[in-house]
N, C-alpha and C positions, 0 to 999 in steps of 0.2 A: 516076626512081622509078616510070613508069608499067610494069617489068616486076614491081616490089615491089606486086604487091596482097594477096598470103597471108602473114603473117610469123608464124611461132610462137616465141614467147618463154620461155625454162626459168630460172626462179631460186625457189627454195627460201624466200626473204622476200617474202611478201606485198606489204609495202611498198615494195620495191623493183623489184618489175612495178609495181605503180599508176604508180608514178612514170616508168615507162619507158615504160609505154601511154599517159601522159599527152604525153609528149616527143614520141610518134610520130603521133599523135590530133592534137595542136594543127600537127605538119607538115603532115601528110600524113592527114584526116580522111576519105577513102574505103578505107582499110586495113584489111584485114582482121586480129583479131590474135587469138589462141590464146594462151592461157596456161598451163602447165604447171609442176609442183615439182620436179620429179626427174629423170635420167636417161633410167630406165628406161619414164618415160612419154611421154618426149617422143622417145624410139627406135622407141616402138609406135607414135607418130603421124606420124613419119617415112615408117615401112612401108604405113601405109593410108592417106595423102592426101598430097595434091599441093602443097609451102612452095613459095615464091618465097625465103625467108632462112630461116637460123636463127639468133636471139640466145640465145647460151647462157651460165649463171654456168660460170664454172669448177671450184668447190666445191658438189656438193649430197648429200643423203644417196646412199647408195649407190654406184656408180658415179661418177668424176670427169666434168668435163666432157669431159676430151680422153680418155676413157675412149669418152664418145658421141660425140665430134668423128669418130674412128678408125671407130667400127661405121656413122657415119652418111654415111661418104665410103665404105665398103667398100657400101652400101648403095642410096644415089644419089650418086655422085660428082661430078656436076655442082651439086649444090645448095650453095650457100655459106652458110656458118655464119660467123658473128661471135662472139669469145669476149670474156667479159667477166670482169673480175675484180678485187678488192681488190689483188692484188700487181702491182707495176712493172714495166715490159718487160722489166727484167734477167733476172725471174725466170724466164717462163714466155713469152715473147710468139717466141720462134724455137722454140721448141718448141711452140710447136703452129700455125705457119705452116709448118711442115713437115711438120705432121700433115694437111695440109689446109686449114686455114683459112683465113677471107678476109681476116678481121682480127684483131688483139688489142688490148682497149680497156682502161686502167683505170676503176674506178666513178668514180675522181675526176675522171674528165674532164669538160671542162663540157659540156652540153647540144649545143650548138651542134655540138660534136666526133662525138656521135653519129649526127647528121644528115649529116654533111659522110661518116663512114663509110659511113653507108647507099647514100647519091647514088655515091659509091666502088663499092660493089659492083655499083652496080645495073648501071652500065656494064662489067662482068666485070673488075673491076681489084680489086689488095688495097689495101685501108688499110691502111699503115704511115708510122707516125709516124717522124720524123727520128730519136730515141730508136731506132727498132727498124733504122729505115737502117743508122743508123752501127752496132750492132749486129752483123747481116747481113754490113756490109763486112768488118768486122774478123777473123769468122769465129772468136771466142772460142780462145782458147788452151788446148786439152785438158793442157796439162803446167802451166799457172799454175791451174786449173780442173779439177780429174777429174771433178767432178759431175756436166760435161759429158759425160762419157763414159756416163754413165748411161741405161741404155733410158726412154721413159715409166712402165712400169711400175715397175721398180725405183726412178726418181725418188719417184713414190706411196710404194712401201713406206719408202723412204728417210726419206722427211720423216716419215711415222707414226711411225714408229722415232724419229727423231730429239724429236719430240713427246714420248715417252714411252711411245708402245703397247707392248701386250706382243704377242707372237708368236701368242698365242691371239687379241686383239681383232682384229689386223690377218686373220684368217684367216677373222674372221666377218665384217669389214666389206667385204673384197673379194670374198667367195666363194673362197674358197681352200683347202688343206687345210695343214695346218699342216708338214707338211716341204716344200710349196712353199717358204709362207714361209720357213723356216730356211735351205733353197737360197739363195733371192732376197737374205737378209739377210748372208750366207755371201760370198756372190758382189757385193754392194752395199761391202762392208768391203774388201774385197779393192783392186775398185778402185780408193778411197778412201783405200788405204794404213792403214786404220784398225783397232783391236782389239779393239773394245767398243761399245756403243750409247752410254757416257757419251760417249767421242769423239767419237760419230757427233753426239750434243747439240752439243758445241762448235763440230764443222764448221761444222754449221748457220746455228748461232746469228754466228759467225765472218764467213760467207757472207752473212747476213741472206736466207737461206733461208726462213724459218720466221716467223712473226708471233704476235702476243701471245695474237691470237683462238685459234688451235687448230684442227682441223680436226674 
């Protein structure tokens, strides 16, 4: 841990940095830690100072995490980012260890786990859990799985869509113009072998894609 002394932390719930600044404080209490809600802010602070980590939610307003995952390895490439997240490795944890990342954690993991991640990185190695190994090995089956086939972006607009968004929300929420989006949602179906957005619900929902909360 002694190359971790600057860690900046991004999660959009208050209480859920307390809690995670408490986690890394009661380890490791000469750390330095940065707090940030968003994306977008924690990409600005990427650009003008110097992280040893970044712990990032995967969900925050604006911009997704592996939205800044992508901008902050095109940016300093060497700096390693930890993603965190409410969904389980199936969903999200090889996509974005491909995108870069050093690791992917669930929120439910216990305490202990986030530590043992950190001590992982510090030595330039990834955390991956057995869950993301066996994963990894298997190398998903794009013909049992088309979802897979899906870039990150269009995964984003995918699950919006499958939530319920319209074509207008999804064009203000990513910054986008709206026959991107129609493109993206045109070319998401396609893939998917799908006709409609209700189908595109069911995939989802089929997949357990998607969770209760909403995006």
């Amino acid at each position: 841990m002694n190359k971790m002394k600057r860690i900046i932390l991004a999660d959009d719930h208050a209480f859920i940095r307390l809690g995670l600044i408490q986690i890394l404080k009661d380890e490791f209490p000469s750390v330095e830690i940065k707090e940030v809600a968003d994306a977008e802010t924690l990409i600005n602070e990427v650009k003008l100072h110097d992280w040893d980590l970044v712990i990032s939610d995967l969900e925050m307003p604006g911009k997704s995490g592996i939205e800044a995952l992508e901008q902050i390895k095109k940016i300093k490439p060497q700096l390693p980012v930890l993603i965190l997240s409410i969904y389980t490795e199936d969903l999200y944890a090889v996509r974005v260890l491909k995108a870069g990342a050093s690791g992917y954690m669930n929120k439910n993991a216990a305490p202990y786990e986030l530590i043992n991640a950190i001590q992982r990185i510090s030595l330039g190695r990834k955390y991956i859990t057995p869950e993301i190994a066996e994963k990894l090995l298997s190398q998903v089956n794009p013909v049992n799985n088309p979802h897979e086939l899906l870039t990150n972006k269009e995964f984003e607009i995918f699950r919006l869509l499958a939530y319920g968004k319209t074509i207008t929300q999804i064009a203000q929420m990513q910054s986008l113009a709206l026959t991107t989006v129609s493109t993206y949602r045109s070319r998401i179906l396609e893939k998917l072998g799908l006709s409609n957005n209700a189908e595109l619900t069911r995939y989802a929902i089929a997949h357990q894609l998607i969770s209760d909360i909403g995006p």
